[in-house]
Structures are given as C-alpha cells and as structure tokens.
Residue, then its C-alpha position, 0 to 999 in steps of 0.5 A: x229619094x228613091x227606095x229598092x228593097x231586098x227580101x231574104x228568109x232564114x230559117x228561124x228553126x222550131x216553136x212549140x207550144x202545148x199541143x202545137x209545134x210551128x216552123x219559124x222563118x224569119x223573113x228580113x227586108x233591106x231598104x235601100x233609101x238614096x238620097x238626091x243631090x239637095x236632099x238633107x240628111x235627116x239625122x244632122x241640121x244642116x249636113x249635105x249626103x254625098x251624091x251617092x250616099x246610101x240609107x240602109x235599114x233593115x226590117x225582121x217579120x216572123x212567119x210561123x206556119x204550123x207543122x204537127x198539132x192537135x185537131x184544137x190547135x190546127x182549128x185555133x190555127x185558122x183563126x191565127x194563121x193570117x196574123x202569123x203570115x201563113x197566108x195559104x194555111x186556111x186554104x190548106x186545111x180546107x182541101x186536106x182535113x177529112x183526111x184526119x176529122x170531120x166537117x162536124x168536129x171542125x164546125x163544132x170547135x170552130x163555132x162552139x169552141x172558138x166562136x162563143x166568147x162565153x166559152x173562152x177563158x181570159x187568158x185565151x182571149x188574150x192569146x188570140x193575136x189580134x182579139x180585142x174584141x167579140x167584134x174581132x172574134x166573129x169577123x176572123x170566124x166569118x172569113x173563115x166560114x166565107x172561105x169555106x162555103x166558097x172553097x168546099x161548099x160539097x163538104x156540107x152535102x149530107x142527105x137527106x139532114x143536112x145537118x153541119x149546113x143546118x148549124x152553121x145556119x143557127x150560128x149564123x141567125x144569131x150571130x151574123x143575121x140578115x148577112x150576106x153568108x146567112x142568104x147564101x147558106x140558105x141558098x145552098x140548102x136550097x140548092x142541095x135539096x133541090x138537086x136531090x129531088x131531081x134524078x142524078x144526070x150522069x154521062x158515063x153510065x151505060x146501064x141500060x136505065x141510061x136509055x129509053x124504055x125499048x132501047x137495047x145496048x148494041x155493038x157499034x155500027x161502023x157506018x154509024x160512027x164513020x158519020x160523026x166527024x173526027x172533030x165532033x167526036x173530040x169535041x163531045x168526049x171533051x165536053x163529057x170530060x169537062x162537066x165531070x172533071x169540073x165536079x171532082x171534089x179535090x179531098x175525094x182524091x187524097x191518098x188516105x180516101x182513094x186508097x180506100x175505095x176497094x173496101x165493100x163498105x166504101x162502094x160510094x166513096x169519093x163517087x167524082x172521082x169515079x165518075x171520072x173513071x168510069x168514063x175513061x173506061x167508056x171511051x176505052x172500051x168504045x174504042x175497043x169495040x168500033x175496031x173490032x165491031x163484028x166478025x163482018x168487018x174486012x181488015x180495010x174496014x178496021x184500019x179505017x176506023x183506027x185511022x179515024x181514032x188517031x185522028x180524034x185522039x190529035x183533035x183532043x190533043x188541040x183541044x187540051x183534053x188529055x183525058x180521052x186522049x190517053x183512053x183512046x192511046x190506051x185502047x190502041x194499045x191494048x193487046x186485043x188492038x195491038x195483035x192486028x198486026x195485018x190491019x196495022x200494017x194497012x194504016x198510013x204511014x203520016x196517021x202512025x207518025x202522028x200516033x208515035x208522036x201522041x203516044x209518046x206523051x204518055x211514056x212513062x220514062x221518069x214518072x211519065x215526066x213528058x206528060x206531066x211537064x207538057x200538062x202544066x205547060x197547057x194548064x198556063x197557055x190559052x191554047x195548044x202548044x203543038x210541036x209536030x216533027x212531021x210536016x203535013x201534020x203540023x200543016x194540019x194540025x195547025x190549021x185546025x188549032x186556027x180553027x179552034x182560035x177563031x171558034x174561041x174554045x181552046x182556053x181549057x186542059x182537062x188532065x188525065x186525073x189518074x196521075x194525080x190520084x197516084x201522086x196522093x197515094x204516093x206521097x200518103x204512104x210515105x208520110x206518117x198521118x201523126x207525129x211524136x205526141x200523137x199530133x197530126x201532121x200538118x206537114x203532110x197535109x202541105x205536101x198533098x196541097x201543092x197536088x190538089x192546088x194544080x187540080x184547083x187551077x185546071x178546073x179553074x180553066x175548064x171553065x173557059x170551054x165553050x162547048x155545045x152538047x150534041x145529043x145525037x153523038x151522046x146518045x150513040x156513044x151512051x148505048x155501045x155495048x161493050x165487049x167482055x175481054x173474052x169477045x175482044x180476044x175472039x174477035x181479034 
C-alpha cells in the first residue's frame, strides 16, 4: 500500500466557558490509501481492488486556542494547552503576560492553585484533560515550570530576596526533590546573587565613573581615530551591539511597558532595552563629534573622516549589524552634518554612491519596508546578501565579505530594535487590554508574540558571532566627550 494525506482547517467557530472563550479549528486529515496490484481488499474475502483503486479515510482533530480569559483561566490553560493542540501557547504566556500579571500571581496559581491536588475539588480534576493522577498533575506543572526558567529565567531576578526564585525552590524541595529543576534553581539564585555582588559592566555609559581615577572625557583626536582600521571599528561596535542586544528581556519591549518609561517613577524600567539605546546614541554622537572634532579641522580633514564612517558603517553592513549602521547613517544626517555642504562636496563620488545605496535601506517608504524585508532575509542566511548596483564597490564589498567567510564571524544580524519597540506601541494602542466580561485579551497577546518571536530568533543568531574585544578601541570610544547640540551647531 502506499499512503498520501491532505490536511485542511476550517474555522470550528467560538466555545466559552466560565471565565474563558476559545477559538475553535477543526483540523481535517484525508488519508489516501492505494492498494498494489495483489493487495486484498480488506472489507471482502476474497474480493480483488481494481489497480487504481483508492481507500479514502478522513480523520477530524479539534484545536482550541484560548482568546479572552481570566488570569485563572489563562494559568489553567498551561496546563491544558498541549492537549488542546495550542502548541505555542505556553511559549506565548511566557513573553507576554507581565503586561497584564505578575511573576508572583502566576507562580502562586500555578503552584498553590493548580499544583496541590489538596486544593482541587472533584470535578476540577476531572476537567483537567489529561489528569489521572498527582503524578500527571505535577509532570504538566513541571514542563511548564521547565519552560519557564529556560525561556524567562530574568522574570525570577528580584534583589536583593529573590522571593518567587525562593518559592519555586520550596515547591520544588517537597514535590520534585533532588530533581534536575531543583539543582538549577539553585543555580540560578547562585548565579543571580553572584552577579550582584559584582559591579554592573556596562559598555555604553560614558559617565566619567566609566574611566580610571585621573582619566578625563576629551573631544576626539582625528589622528587617534584615523589609526583604527575601518573593519576594526565595525567589528568593536558590532560586538558592543551583540553583548547588549543578547541581554534584551523580550517582555521589557512590549508596548504597555515601553510606552511607560517616561513616568519619573518608571526611570529603571525595561534597563535592556535602554541599554540598547543608549548605545546607539553613543555611536551617534561619536559620529558626530569625529566630524566636527575642533574649529582646528581643515574641510579635507572632515571629509576624510566622513569618507571613513561610510566605509565603516558598509563594514557593519557585511557583518549583519544593522544597529550602528543606522546610528552612523543617522549622524550623517543629521542637520549639523548635512549642512557641511563644502566638505560634501570634497567626498568621493564611489563613498557617496555607497552612503546612497546603505541610506536607502533605512527609507521609510512603506513603514520603512526595505529594512524590515532585507533584516528577515539576514535573520535566515549565514552571511551577508550584498547587492551593490556600483561595481568597484561591489569588487570591495565582496572581497571583504570573503574575508569575513573564511574569519567564520558572518553567522549573526543585530537589528536595529527601535522598529520593533514602534511595532509593539503600535499594535498596543490598538488592541484593548481587556474584552466584554472584563477578560483579558489573550489575542492581543498573540499578536505581539509573532514581534517578539522574530527578536527571539535574532538573538538566537548573535550567538554565532566570533568576535574578540579590543580594549584599546573600547576604551577610546568610552572616554568621547560628546558635543552639546549647541557645539554641534557652533561647530558646523
């Protein structure tokens, strides 16, 4: 026999429940069998199939995915969700729900609501698809308690108590003892209290606490910065981009919590996300003030330098760093840049051809469509697809991307986050928190996942960077004094 099956969904409408209201699919699975020559049919004694003869049998699965419920509900849910055939729902709940409950609220349902069979009537037992047994019960909590300390370890950082890290371990003790989770729960709180005895290390702060006792913020020497090699510098702000980029907690970036951060009581909210910025804004301003240095500077001088951040920002370009490269093109164009009409004009005409072609990624014709389509290109190709309409600079563009290949540092893209962060504002503004019935709606929440899912899968790939710190480059761009925007205008 050979066998070919067909899969179709048809939309199986709405279920509600107390507290809940579920979308419905019905997924519909046609098997074909044909039967060979001297097969038998199965039904008869004795009967021959034709040659051609075709079994049809048809096999109907119901897939509930939850769409408004109670913070109970959506907690029960976890538990439920695998046997419903809402596969990606705990992953879901995980990144979205601090926009609408606490770590503490969830752990407490979960575990003193759901994981004592002493608290559960009959009847809920019953309910619970697949419970037979205490056994079962903690198995289902288990996975999901798995798939939180791997997915959203951050979430149980809460100096200097550690208080949820601190319960889950008391659960875990008397439920699950001298379990695999129990080790790595104290690991964690290990690591946690560890990390915060130490001081913070952070790249972008150019705070004079950043530098050495004696050590002053100065404007940027020319010479100094024309000494680093083009390459290098891409490399460095790539890696400072990486180790930050790779520390963004995905719930800090939803709309309901960034649009938040402007509060006076919310100056630490969502800190990774800052970091991020704070960064950029480093580059950009370093830019900034390389160009415009001192009144000293002659106009070849300046069009040098900006011929050296173009060649830079294409570098970051061939090593998927989407982040500097749009600090850099976004210093360029900044008005105290732009105005230098006469040092323009001293810039070659292959480097402006390749700051055309590296600005025009960032157009915003279309909700800036081209950089959005050309990042999820990179986000699933080892290295850079480079398409250079210029042919000198594809010639060098292509022989430093060989290079990059046989260096073995080309497998990650760092986006530039901000078009994400506007995303999540976006669609948190226009989707209600909460449905009729006063439930939360979990829709929404599914809506900002398919965001934060592509932020997961970038960091995912920063992982495959292979990139050395230089200290000295580090420490230079650490101690740039920044110019006011008044002393960028002066100067310019």
């Amino acid at each position: 026999f050979s066998f070919s099956w067909q899969t179709t969904f048809q939309d199986g409408g709405e279920e509600v429940e107390e507290g809940a209201v579920y979308n419905v699919t019905l997924k519909k699975v046609q098997i074909q069998q044909a039967a060979n020559k001297g097969a038998r049919w199965l039904g008869g004694e004795g009967d021959q199939l034709p040659p051609e003869h075709t079994v049809r049998q048809y096999e109907t699965s119901k897939i509930r995915a939850i769409k408004a419920g109670t913070l109970e509900k959506l907690v029960e849910n976890l538990l439920t969700a695998f046997g419903d055939a809402d596969f990606s729902y705990i992953s879901i709940f995980l990144s979205t729900y601090r926009a609408f409950a606490s770590t503490k609220a969830v752990l407490e349902l979960l575990l003193d609501r759901f994981g004592n069979l002493e608290t559960l009537s009959r009847v809920e037992v019953a309910n619970l698809n697949s419970f037979e047994s205490e056994i079962i019960l903690r198995a289902e909590i288990a996975s999901v308690l798995r798939a939180w300390l791997d997915q959203c370890s951050e979430d149980f950082r809460e100096p200097p108590d550690h208080t949820c890290l601190l319960k889950l371990l008391d659960y875990l003790k008397n439920n699950m003892p001298n379990s695999d989770m129990e080790n790595k729960v104290q690991n964690l709180l290990k690591q946690f209290q560890n990390q915060e005895a130490e001081a913070v290390d952070g790249f972008c702060s150019t705070s004079s606490s950043d530098l050495a006792d004696g050590e002053e913020l100065e404007i940027s020497n020319p010479e100094e910065f024309s000494s680093f090699q083009d390459h290098v510098v891409a490399e460095q702000l790539t890696y400072m981009d990486v180790m930050l980029f790779k520390k963004v907690v995905p719930y800090h970036c939803l709309g309901s919590i960034w649009s938040q951060r402007d509060k006076k009581e919310n100056k630490n909210l969502a800190p990774t996300v800052r970091a991020t910025i704070t960064q950029f804004n480093a580059v950009t301003k370093c830019v900034v003030s390389t160009i415009l240095g001192t009144k000293e500077l002659k106009i070849q001088q300046r069009a040098k330098i900006i011929e050296k951040w173009i060649h830079i920002a294409h570098e970051c370009r061939i090593l998927k760093n989407f982040s500097s490269l749009r600090a850099i093109i976004s210093a360029l164009q900044s008005n105290s840049i732009y105005r230098l009409k006469t040092t323009w004009m001293c810039v070659s005409k292959d480097i402006l051809l390749m700051y055309e072609e590296l600005s025009e990624i960032f157009s915003d014709h279309d909700n800036y469509l081209t950089s959005r389509e050309l990042l999820m290109k990179e986000a699933t190709s080892k290295f850079a697809n480079l398409d250079s309409s210029e042919k000198e600079n594809q010639k060098k563009s292509q022989k430093r991307l060989q290079l990059q290949k046989n260096k073995g540092v080309m497998q990650g893209t760092v986006p530039y986050l901000g078009t994400f962060l506007t995303d999540l504002i976006m669609l948190d503004t226009a989707l209600q928190d909460y449905v009729e019935g006063g439930l939360i709606n979990f829709e929404k929440r599914r809506r900002e996942f398919e965001v934060i899912a592509q932020i997961k899968l970038l960091q995912s790939s920063c992982n495959s960077y292979c990139l050395i710190p230089d200290q000295k480059f580090i420490q230079w761009f650490r101690s740039q004094r920044h110019l006011t925007e008044e002393e960028r205008w002066v100067l310019s």
